[in-house]
C-alpha positions in Angstrom: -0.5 144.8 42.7 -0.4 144.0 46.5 1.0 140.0 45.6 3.7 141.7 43.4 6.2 141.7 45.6 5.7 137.3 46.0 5.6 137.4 42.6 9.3 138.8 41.7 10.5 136.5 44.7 9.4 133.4 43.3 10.5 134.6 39.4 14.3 135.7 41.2 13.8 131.7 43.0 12.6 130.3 39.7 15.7 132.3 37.4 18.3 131.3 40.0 17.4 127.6 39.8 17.2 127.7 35.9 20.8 129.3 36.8 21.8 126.1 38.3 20.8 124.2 35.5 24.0 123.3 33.8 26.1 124.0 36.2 27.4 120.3 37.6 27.0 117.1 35.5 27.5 113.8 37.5 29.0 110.5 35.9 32.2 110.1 33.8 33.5 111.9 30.8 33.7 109.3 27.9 37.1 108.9 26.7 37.8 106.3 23.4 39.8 104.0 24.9 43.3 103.7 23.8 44.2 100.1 22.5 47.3 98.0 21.6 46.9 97.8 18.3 50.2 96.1 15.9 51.8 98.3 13.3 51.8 96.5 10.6 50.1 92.7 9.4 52.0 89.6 9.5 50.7 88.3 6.7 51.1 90.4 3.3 49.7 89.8 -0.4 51.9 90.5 -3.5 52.1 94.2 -4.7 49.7 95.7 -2.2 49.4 99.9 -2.5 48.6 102.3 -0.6 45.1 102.4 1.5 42.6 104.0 -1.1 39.4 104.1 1.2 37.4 105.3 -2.3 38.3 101.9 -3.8 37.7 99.8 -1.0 34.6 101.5 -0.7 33.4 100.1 -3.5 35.8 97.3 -3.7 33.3 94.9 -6.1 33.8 97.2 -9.0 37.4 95.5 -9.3 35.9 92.5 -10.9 34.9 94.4 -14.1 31.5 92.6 -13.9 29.0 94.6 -14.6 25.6 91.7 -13.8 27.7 91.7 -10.0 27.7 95.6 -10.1 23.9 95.7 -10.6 23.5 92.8 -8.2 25.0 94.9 -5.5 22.6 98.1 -6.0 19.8 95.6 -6.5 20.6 94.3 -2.9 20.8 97.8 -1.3 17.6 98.8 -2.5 15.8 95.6 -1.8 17.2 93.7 1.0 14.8 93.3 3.6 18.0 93.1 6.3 18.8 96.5 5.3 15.4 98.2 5.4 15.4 96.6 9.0 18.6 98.3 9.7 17.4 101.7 7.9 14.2 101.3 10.3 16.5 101.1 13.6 17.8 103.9 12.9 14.9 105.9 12.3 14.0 105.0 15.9 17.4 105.6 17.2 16.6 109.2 16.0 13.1 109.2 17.1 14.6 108.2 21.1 17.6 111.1 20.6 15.1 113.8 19.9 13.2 112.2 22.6 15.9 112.7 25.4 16.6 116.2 23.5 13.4 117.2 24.1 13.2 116.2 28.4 15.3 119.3 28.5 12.9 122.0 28.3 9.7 123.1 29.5 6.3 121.0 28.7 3.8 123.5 27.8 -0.6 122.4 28.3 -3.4 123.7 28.0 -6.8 123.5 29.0 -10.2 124.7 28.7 -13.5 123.8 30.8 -17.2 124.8 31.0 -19.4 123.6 33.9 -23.0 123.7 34.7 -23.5 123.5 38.6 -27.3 122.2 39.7 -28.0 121.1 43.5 -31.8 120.4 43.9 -34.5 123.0 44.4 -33.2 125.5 46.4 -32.4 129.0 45.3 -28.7 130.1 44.9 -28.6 126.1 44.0 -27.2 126.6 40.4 -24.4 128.3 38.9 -21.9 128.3 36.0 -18.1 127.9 36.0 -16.0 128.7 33.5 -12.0 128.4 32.9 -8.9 128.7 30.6 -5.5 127.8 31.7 -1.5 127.5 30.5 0.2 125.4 32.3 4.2 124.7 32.2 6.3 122.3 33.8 10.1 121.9 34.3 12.3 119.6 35.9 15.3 121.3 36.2 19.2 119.5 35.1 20.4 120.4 37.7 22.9 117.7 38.3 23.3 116.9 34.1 20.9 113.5 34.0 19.1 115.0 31.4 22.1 115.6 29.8 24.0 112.7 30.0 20.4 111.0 28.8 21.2 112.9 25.2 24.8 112.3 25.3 23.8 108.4 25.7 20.9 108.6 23.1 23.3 110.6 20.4 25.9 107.5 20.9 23.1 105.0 20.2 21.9 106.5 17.4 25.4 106.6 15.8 26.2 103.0 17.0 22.8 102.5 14.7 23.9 104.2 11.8 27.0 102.1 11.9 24.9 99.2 12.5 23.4 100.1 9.4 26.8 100.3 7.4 27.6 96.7 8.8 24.5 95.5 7.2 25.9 96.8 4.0 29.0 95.4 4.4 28.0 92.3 5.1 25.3 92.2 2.4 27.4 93.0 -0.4 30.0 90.5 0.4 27.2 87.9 0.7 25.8 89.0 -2.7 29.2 88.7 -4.2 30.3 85.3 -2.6 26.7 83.9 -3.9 27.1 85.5 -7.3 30.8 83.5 -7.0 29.2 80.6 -6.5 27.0 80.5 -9.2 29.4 81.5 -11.4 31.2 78.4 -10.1 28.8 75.9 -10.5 28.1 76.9 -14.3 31.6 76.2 -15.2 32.0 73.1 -13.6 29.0 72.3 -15.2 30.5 73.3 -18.6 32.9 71.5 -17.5 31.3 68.2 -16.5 29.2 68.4 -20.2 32.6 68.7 -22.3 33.8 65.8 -20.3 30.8 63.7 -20.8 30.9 64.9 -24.5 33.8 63.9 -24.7 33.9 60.1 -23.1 30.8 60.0 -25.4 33.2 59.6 -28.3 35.6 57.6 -26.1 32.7 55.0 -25.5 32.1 55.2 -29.4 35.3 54.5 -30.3 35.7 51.6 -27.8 32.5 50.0 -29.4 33.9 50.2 -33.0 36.9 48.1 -32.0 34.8 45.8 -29.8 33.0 45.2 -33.3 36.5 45.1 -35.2 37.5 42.3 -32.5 40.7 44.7 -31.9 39.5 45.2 -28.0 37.3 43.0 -25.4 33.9 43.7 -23.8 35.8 44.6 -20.8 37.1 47.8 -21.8 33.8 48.8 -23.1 32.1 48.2 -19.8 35.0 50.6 -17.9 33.9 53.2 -20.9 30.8 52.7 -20.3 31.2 53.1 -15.9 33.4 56.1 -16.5 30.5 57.5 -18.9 27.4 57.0 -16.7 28.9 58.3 -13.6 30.2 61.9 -15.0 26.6 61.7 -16.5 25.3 61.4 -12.8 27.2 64.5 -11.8 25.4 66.8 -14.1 22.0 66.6 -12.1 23.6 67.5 -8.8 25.7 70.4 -10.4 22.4 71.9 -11.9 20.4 71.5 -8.8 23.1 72.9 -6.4 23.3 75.9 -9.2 20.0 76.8 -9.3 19.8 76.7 -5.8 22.1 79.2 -5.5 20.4 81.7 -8.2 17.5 80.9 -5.5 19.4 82.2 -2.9 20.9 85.2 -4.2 17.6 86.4 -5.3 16.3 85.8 -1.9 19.3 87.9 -0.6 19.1 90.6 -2.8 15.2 91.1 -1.7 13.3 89.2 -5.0 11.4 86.3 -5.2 13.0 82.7 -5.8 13.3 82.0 -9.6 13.5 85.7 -10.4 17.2 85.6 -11.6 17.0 83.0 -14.4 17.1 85.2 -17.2 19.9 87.8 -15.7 22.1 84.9 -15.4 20.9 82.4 -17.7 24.1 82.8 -19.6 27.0 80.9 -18.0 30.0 83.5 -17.1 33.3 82.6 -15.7 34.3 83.2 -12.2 34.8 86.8 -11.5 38.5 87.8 -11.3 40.4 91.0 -9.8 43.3 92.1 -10.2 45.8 91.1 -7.1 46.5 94.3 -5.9 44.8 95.0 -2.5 44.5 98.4 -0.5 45.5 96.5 2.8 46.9 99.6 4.8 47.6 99.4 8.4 45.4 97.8 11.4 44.9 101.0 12.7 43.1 101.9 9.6 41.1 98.9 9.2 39.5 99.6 12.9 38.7 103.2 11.5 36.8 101.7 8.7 35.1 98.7 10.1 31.7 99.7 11.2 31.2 96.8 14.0 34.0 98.0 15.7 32.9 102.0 15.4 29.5 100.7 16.3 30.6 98.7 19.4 32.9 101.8 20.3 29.4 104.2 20.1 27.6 101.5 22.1 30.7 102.1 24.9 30.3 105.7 24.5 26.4 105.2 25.6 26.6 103.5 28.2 29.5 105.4 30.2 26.6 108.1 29.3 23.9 105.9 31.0 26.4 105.4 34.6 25.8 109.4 34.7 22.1 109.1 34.3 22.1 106.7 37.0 24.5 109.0 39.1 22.4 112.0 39.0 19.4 110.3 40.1 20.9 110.0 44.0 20.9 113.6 43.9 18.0 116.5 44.1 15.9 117.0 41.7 14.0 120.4 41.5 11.3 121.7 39.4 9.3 124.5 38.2 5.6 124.8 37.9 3.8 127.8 36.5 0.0 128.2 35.8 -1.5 131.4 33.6 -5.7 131.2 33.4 -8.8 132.7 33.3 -11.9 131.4 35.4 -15.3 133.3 35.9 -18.5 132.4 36.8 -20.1 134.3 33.7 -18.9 134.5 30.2 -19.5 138.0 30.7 -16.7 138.4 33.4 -14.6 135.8 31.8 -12.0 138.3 30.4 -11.9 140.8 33.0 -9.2 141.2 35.4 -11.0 139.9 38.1 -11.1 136.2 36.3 -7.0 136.4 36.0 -5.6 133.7 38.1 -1.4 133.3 38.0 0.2 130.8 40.0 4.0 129.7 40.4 5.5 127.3 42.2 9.1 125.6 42.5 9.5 122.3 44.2 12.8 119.9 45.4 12.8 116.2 46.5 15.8 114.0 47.4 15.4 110.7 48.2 17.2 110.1 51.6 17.3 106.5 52.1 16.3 103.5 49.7 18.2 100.7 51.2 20.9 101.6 48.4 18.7 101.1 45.6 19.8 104.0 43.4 23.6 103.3 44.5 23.0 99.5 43.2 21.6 101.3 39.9 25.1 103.2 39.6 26.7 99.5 40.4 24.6 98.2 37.7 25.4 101.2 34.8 29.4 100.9 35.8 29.0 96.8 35.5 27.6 97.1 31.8 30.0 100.1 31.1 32.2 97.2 31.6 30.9 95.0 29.4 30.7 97.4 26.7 34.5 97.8 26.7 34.9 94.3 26.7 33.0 94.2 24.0 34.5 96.5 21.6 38.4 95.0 22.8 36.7 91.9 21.6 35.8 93.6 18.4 38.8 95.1 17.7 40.7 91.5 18.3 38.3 89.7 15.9 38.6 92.1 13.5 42.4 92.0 13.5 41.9 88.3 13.2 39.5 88.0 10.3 42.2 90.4 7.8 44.8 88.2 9.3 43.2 84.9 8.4 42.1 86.4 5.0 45.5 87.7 4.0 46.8 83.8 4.8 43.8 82.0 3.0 43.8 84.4 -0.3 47.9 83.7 -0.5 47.7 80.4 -0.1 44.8 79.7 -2.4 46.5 81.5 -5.0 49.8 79.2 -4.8 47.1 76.6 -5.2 45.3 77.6 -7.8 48.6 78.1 -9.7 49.7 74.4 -8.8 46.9 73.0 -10.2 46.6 75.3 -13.2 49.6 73.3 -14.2 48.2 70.0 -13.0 45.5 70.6 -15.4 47.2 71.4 -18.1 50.1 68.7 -17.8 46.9 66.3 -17.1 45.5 67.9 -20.5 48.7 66.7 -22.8 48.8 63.5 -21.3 44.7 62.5 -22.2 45.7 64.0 -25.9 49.0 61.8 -25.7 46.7 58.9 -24.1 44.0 59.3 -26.8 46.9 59.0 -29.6 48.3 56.3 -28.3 45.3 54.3 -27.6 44.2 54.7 -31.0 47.6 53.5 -32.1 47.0 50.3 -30.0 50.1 51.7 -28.1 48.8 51.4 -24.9 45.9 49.2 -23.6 42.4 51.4 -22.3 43.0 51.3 -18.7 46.0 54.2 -19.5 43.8 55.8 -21.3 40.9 55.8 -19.0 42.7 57.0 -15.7 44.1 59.8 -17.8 40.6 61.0 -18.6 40.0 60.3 -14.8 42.4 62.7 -13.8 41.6 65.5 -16.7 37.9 65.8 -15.5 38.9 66.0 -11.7 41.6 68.3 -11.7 39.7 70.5 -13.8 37.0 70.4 -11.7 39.7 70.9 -8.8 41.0 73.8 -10.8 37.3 75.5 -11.2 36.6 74.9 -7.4 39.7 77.0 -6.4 39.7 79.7 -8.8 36.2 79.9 -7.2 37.7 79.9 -3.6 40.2 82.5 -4.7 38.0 84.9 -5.8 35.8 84.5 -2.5 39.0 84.5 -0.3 39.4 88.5 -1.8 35.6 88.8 -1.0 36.3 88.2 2.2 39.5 90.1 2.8 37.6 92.7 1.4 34.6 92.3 4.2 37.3 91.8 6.6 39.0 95.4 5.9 35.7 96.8 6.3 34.9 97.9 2.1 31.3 98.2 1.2 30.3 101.4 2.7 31.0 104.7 1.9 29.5 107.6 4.7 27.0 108.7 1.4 25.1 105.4 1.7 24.6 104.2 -2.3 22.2 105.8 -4.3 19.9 102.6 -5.1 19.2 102.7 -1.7 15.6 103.5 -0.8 15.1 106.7 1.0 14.6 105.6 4.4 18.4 104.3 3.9 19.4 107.4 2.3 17.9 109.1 5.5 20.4 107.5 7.6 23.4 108.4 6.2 
C-alpha cells in the first residue's frame, strides 16, 4: 500500500496524456478540389435522353446479343486482370486495418522458467520463475496516426475504383473483340459470295470463248479478278480466328476455346442510336479513373499530415502486470506480484531538417496528385468528346456507303444483263464487279467501326460498372464491392 500514492500519480499522468490524444491533428484538411468543368458537350448524337446510370451500367445489353451478354460475365469471372485488381484490393484493406489498428494499445505476454547452477558451492543453485502482461502505447497526440487511416481509407477506395476501371475497361475490350470477329465473318461471307459468284462469271466467259463470241483476253481478266478475291479468303479466316484467339485470352480461357460458341457467323452487333450522354459533370461522377485518381489525391494530402506530425513529440505509455517467484510454491502469492508503469516523451530537436524535407517531400507529391487527377479529368472530357465526333461521323459514313453499295449492286445486275446481251464488252462488266465486292467490303468494315465507335463512347462515359460488382464475378471481386 505504501507505493499507492506513485501509483495513482502515474495512472492521473498516464489518463491525462490519453486525454491529449485527439486533441490536435497536424497536416491539411482534404478538400475535393473544385474544377472548371463545361456545361454541356460540343459534340451531340441524334436523339440522346436523359442520363440513365442503370442503363449505362450495363450499356452492352443494348445490342440484344445474347453470346456478347454471356461473353461479358464470362470475362468478369475469369479475367486474370480483374482477379489482379480484386487481389489489390484485398491488400488495400489488409494496410487500412493495419493503420486502424497503430491506434490502440499492443497487448504481450510472456512466460519463463529458469534453472540457476554456479559450480559447487552451497547457495550456488536456485530457481526463477515468471509471468508477465505487458502493454504499450504510443499516444496520437498530434493525429499522425490518424491521418495514417485517413490516408490508408483513401487508398483503399482509390483501389476499389481501380477495380471498377478494370471492369470498365475489360468489358469494352470484350465487346470491341467480339465486334471484330463478328466483322471478319461477314466480310468473309462476303468475300465467298463474291468469289461464288465470279465463279459463274469466269464460267460464262469460257462458254463464249468456246462459242468464239469473246477472246482469250477477257477470260484471262476473269480469271485475275477470280484468283485474287480467292486469295483474300485465307487472310480473312486467319485474321478471324485470331481474334476468337484473343477474346478467349481476354475473357480468361485458353486459345481455341471459343470455336464452337461462335462457330456460327452472326452480323455485327447493332444498338439502337440513342445514347444516355448527360452532362460532363456526370461523366466525372461515373468514371472510376477519375474518382480513383481523386482518392489517390485524398491520400496523399493525408500522408503531408503524417509527415507533419512526426516533427512534433511523441509520447508513450508503458505498463507491465507479472508474477515472479523463486518457488512455484510462492508463485501466486502477493509477495511474487510485480506492477510497473511508465510514460515516456521524445522530440527530436535538430536533424539538419530532415523531417522538415519529409514535409517538403509529402506537399511535393500532394502536388502531383492534383495534377494528376486535373489531368484525368481533361482526358476524360476528351475521350467522350472525341467519341461523340467519331460515332457521328461514322454513321454519315456508313449511310453513304450503304447507298454506294447498293447503287454499285444495280449496276453489276445491269452489267451482267448487258454483257450477256453483248451490250457492252467485259471490261464494264468486270470493274462493276470490282466495285460491288469493295464497297461491300467497305460497307462491312464501317458498320463494324460504328458499332465499336458506341463501344467506346460508352467506355468513355464511364458504363460497365455498377457499385454491386456483377454477380459472375468470383467472390474475391464480390468482396470488393
Amino acid at each position: 500500500m505504501q507505493h499507492a500514492p506513485h501509483l495513482r500519480r502515474r495512472l492521473g499522468l498516464a489518463l491525462a496524456m490519453s486525454l491529449l490524444a485527439g486533441c490536435v491533428t497536424v497536416g491539411p484538411d482534404y478538400v475535393e478540389p473544385e474544377l472548371d468543368v463545361p456545361a454541356r458537350w460540343n459534340r451531340t448524337v441524334p436523339r440522346a435522353p436523359a442520363t440513365d446510370d442503370a442503363a449505362l451500367a450495363r450499356w452492352w445489353t443494348l445490342f440484344d446479343d445474347p453470346v456478347l451478354s454471356d461473353l461479358v460475365a464470362r470475362a468478369a469471372a475469369g479475367s486474370t486482370t480483374v482477379r489482379e485488381a480484386a487481389a489489390r484490393v484485398r491488400e488495400a484493406r489488409a494496410r487500412r486495418a493495419i493503420a486502424g489498428a497503430d491506434r490502440f494499445p499492443t497487448l504481450s505476454a510472456g512466460a519463463s522458467a529458469v534453472q540457476i547452477r554456479s559450480g559447487d558451492r552451497p547457495g550456488g543453485a536456485g530457481d526463477l520463475y515468471s509471468l508477465d502482461f505487458d502493454a504499450s502505447w504510443e499516444l496520437d497526440v498530434f493525429g499522425g496516426r490518424r491521418r495514417a487511416l485517413e490516408a490508408a481509407e483513401a487508398s483503399l477506395e482509390a483501389a476499389e475504383e481501380d477495380l471498377r476501371d478494370v471492369l470498365v475497361t475489360l468489358v469494352s475490350e470484350v465487346a470491341l473483340n467480339y465486334t471484330e470477329v463478328r466483322a471478319f465473318q461477314t466480310r468473309l461471307a462476303i468475300a465467298e459470295a463474291n468469289l461464288a459468284a465470279q465463279t459463274e462469271t469466269y464460267e460464262i466467259v469460257r462458254w463464249r470463248l468456246e462459242a468464239g463470241l469473246t477472246t482469250e483476253l477477257d477470260l484471262e481478266q476473269a480469271r485475275f479478278s477470280l484468283e485474287q478475291t480467292r486469295a483474300q479468303i485465307p487472310q480473312l479466316r486467319s485474321a478471324l480466328e485470331q481474334a476468337k484467339n484473343r477474346l478467349a485470352v481476354l475473357i480468361g480461357e485458353n486459345p481455341g476455346a471459343l470455336a464452337s460458341l461462335l462457330a456460327e457467323p452472326r452480323p455485327v452487333p447493332l444498338a439502337p442510336l440513342e445514347v444516355s450522354l448527360g452532362v460532363p459533370a456526370d461523366t466525372l461522377r461515373r468514371r472510376p479513373d477519375v474518382r480513383r485518381a481523386e482518392r489517390l489525391l485524398a491520400a496523399q494530402t493525408a500522408r503531408v499530415g503524417v509527415a507533419e506530425a512526426a516533427r512534433y513529440p511523441s509520447f508513450s505509455l508503458l505498463g507491465s502486470i507479472g508474477l515472479e517467484a523463486l518457488a512455484l510454491s510462492n508463485f501466486f502469492g502477493n509477495a511474487a506480484r510485480t506492477t510497473q508503469l511508465a510514460a515516456s516523451g521524445r522530440w527530436t530537436l535538430f536533424d539538419f531538417g530532415r523531417l522538415r524535407q519529409n514535409v517538403e517531400i509529402e506537399n511535393a507529391l500532394q502536388e502531383q496528385a492534383l495534377i494528376r487527377y486535373e489531368a484525368a479529368v481533361r482526358t476524360a472530357l476528351n475521350d467522350v468528346e472525341n467519341a461523340l465526333i467519331a460515332y457521328a461521323e461514322e454513321q454519315e459514313r456508313l449511310a453513304a456507303l450503304q447507298a454506294a453499295a447498293d447503287a454499285a449492286q444495280r449496276a453489276f445486275d445491269l452489267a451482267s444483263q448487258q454483257y450477256a446481251a453483248g451490250l457492252i464488252d467485259f471490261q464494264a462488266l468486270l470493274e462493276s464487279q470490282r466495285a460491288l465486292l469493295s464497297l461491300q467490303d467497305q460497307q462491312a468494315v464501317s458498320r463494324a467501326e460504328a458499332t465499336s465507335n458506341l463501344i467506346r463512347l460508352y467506355k468513355a462515359l464511364g458504363g460497365g460498372w455498377t457499385p454491386e460488382l456483377p454477380a459472375a464475378a468470383p467472390a474475391a471481386v464480390e468482396s470488393a464491392s
